[in-house]
VMD Tcl script that builds the backbone (N, CA, C; Angstrom):
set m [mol new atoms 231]
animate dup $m
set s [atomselect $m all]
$s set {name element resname resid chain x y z} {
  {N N UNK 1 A 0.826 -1.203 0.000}
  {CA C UNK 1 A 0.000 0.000 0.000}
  {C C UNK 1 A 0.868 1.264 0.000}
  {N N UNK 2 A 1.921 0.999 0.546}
  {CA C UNK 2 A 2.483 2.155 0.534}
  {C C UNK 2 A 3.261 2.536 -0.362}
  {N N UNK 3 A 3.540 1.510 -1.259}
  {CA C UNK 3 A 3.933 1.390 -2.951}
  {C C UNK 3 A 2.931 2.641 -3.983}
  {N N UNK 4 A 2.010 1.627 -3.517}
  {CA C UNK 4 A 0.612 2.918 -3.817}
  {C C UNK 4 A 0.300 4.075 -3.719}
  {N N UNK 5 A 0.319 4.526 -2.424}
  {CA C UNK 5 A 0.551 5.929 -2.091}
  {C C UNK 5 A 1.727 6.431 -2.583}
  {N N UNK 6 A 2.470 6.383 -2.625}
  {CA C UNK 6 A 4.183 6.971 -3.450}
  {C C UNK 6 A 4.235 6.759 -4.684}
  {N N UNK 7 A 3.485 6.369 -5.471}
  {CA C UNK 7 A 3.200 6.315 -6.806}
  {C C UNK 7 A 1.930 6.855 -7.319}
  {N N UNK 8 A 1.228 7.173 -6.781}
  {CA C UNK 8 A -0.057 8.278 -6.781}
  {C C UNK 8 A 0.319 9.703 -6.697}
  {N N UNK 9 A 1.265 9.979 -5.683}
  {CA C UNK 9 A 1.612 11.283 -5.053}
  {C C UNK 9 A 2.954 11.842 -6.126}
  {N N UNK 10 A 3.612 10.423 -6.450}
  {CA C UNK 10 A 5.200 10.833 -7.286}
  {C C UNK 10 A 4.159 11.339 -9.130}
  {N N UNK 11 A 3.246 10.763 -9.145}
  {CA C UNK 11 A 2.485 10.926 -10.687}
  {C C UNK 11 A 1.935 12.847 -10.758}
  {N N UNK 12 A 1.753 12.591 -9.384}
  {CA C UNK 12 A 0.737 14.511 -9.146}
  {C C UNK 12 A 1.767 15.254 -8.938}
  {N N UNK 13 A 3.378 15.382 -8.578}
  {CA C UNK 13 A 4.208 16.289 -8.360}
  {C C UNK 13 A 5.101 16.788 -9.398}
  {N N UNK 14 A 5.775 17.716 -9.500}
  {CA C UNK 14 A 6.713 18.321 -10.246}
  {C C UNK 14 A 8.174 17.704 -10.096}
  {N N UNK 15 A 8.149 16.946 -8.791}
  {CA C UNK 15 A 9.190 16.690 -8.435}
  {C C UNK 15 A 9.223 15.428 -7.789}
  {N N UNK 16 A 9.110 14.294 -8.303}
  {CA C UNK 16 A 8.471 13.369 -7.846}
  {C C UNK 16 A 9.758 12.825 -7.095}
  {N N UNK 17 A 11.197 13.166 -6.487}
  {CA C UNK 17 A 12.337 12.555 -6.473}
  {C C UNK 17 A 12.074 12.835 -4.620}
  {N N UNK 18 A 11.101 14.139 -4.864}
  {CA C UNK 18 A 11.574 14.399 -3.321}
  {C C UNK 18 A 10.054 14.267 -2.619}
  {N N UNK 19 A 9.577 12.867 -3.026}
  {CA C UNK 19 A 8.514 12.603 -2.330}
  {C C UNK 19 A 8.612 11.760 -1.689}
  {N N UNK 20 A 8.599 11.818 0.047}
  {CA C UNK 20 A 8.608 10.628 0.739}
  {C C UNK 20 A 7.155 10.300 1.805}
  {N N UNK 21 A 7.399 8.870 1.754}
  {CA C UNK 21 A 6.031 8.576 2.212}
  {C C UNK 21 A 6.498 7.443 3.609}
  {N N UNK 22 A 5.839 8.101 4.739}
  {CA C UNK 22 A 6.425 6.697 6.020}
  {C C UNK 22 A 5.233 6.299 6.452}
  {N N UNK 23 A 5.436 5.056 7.016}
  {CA C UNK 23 A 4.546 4.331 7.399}
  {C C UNK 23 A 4.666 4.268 9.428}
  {N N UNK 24 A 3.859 4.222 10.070}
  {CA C UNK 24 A 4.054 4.026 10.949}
  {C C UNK 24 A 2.506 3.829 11.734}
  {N N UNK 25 A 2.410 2.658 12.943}
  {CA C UNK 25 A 0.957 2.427 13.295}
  {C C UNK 25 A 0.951 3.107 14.476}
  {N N UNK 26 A -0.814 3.625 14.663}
  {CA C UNK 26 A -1.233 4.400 15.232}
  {C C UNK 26 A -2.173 4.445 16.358}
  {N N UNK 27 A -3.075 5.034 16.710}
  {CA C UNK 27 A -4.261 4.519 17.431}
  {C C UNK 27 A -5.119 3.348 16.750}
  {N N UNK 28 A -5.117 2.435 17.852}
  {CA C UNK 28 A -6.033 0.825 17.768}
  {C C UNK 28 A -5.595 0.261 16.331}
  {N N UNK 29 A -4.182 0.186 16.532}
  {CA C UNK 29 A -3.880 -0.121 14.622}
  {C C UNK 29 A -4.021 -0.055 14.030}
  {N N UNK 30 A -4.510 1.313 13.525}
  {CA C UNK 30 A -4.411 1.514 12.227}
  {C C UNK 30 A -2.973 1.970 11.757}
  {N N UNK 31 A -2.800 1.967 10.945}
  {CA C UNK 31 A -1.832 2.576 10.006}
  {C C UNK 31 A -1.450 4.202 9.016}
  {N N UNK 32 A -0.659 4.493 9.410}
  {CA C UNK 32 A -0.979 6.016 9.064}
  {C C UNK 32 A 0.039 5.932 8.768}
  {N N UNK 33 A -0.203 6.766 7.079}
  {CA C UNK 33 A 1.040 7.178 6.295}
  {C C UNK 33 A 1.328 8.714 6.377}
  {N N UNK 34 A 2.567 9.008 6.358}
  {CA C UNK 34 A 2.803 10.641 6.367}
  {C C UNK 34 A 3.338 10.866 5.312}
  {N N UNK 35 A 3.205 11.682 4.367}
  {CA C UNK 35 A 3.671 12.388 2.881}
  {C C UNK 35 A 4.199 13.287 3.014}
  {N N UNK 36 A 5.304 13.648 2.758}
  {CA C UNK 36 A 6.077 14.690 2.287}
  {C C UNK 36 A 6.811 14.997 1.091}
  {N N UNK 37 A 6.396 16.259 0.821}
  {CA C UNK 37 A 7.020 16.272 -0.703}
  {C C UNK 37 A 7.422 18.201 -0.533}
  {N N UNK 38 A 7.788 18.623 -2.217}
  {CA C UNK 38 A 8.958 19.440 -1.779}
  {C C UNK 38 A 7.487 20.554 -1.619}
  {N N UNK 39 A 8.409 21.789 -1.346}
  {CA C UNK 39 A 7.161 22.970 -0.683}
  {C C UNK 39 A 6.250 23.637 -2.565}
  {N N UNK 40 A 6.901 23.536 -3.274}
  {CA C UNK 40 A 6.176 24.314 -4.734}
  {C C UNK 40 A 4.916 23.308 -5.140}
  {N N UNK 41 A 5.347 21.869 -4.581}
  {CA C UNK 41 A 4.224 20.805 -5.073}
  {C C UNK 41 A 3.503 20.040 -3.842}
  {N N UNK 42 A 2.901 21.368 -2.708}
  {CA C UNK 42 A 2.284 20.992 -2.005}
  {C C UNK 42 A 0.896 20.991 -2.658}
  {N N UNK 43 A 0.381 22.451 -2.942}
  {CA C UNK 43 A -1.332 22.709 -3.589}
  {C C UNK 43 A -1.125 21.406 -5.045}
  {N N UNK 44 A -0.088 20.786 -5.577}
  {CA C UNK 44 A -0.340 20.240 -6.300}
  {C C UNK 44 A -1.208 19.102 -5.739}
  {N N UNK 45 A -0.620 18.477 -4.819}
  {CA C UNK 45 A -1.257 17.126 -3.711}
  {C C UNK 45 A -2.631 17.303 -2.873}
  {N N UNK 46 A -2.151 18.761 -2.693}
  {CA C UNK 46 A -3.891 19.036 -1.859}
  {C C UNK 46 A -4.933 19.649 -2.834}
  {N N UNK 47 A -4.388 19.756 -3.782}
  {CA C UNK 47 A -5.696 20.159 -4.603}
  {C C UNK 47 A -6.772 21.655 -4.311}
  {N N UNK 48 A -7.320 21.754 -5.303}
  {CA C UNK 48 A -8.407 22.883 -4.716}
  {C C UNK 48 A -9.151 22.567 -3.286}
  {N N UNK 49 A -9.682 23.530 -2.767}
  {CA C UNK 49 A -10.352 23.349 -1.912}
  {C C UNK 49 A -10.455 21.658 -0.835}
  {N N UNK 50 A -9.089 21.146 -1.074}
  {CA C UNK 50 A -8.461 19.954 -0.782}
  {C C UNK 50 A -9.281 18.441 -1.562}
  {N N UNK 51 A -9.756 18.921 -2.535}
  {CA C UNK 51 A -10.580 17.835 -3.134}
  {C C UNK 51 A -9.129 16.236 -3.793}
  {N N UNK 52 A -7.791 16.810 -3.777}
  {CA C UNK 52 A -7.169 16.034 -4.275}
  {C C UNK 52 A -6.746 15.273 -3.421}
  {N N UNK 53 A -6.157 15.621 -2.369}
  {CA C UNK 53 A -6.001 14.497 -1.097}
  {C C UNK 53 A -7.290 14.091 -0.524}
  {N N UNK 54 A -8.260 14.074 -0.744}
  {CA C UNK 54 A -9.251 14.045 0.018}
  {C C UNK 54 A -9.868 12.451 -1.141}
  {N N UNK 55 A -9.800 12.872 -1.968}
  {CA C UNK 55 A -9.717 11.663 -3.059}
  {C C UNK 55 A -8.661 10.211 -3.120}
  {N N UNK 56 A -7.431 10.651 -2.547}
  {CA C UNK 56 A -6.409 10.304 -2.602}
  {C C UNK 56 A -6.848 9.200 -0.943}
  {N N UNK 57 A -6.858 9.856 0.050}
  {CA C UNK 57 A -7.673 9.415 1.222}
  {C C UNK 57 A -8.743 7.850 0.747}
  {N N UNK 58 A -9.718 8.408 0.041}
  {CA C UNK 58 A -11.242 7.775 -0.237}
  {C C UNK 58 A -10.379 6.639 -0.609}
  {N N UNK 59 A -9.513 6.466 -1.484}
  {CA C UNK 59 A -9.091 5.529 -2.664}
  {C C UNK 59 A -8.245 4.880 -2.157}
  {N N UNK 60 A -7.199 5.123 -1.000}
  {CA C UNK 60 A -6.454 4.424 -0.031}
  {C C UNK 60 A -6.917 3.418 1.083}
  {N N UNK 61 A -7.998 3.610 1.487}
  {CA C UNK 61 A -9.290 3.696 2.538}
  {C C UNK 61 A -9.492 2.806 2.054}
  {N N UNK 62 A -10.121 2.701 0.572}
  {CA C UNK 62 A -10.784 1.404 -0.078}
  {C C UNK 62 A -10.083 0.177 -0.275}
  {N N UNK 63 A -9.019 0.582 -0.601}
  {CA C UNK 63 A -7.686 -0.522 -0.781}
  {C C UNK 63 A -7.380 -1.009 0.635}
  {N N UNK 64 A -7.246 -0.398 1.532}
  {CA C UNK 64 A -6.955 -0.907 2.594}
  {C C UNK 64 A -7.979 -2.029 3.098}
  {N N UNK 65 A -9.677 -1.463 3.062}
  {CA C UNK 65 A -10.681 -2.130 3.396}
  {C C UNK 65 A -10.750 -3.296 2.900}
  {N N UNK 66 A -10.431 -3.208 1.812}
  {CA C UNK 66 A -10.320 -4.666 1.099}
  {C C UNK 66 A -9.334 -5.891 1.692}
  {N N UNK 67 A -8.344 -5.441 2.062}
  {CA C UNK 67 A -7.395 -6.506 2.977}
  {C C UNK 67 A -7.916 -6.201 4.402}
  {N N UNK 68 A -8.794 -5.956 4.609}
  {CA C UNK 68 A -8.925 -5.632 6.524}
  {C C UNK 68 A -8.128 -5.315 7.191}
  {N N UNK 69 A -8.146 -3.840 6.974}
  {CA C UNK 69 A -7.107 -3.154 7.247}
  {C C UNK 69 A -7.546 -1.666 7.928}
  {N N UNK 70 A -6.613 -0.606 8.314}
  {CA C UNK 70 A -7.185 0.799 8.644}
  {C C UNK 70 A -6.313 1.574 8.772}
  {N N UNK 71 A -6.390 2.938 7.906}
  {CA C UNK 71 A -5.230 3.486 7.496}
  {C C UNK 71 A -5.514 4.640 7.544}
  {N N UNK 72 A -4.477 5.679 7.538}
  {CA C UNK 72 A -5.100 6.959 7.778}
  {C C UNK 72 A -3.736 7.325 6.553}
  {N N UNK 73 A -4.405 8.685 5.606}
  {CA C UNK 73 A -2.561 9.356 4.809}
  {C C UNK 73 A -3.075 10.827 5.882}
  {N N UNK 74 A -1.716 11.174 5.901}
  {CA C UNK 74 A -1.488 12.788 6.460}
  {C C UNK 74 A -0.703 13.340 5.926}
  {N N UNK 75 A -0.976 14.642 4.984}
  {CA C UNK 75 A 0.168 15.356 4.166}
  {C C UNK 75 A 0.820 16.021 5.245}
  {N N UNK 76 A 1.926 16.223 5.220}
  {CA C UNK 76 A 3.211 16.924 6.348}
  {C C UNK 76 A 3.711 18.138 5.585}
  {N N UNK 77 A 3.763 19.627 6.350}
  {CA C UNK 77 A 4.707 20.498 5.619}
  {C C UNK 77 A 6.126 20.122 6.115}
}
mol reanalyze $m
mol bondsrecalc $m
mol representation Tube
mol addrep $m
């Protein structure tokens, strides 16, 4: 999954070299990824009115659900 997320996020940036994505578990296990990427191709990832991570979220969520799983992404400045 987290292949996934870093290849979603490296496709939407300008700079796909300096996108990193960590994994680490969280409250009642879930899994929460943190994204960071460089500062010019942040609004690229969050999108208008945050509709692009927010999509990005929905579509991670689903993938996860499917293996019984629970995941959270969090973009990081």
């Amino acid at each position: 999954m987290k292949e996934l997320l870093t290849y979603i996020v490296q496709s939407l940036v300008d700079h796909p070299d300096e996108v990193s994505v960590t994994e680490h578990k969280g409250i009642g296990g879930e899994t929460v990824f943190e994204v960071r990427v460089a500062d010019g191709d942040m609004g690229k990832v969050i999108g208008r009115q945050g509709k692009i991570v927010k999509q990005i979220r929905i579509l991670m969520r689903a993938v996860a659900q499917k293996q019984g799983k629970k995941i959270s992404v969090e973009i990081m400045d």
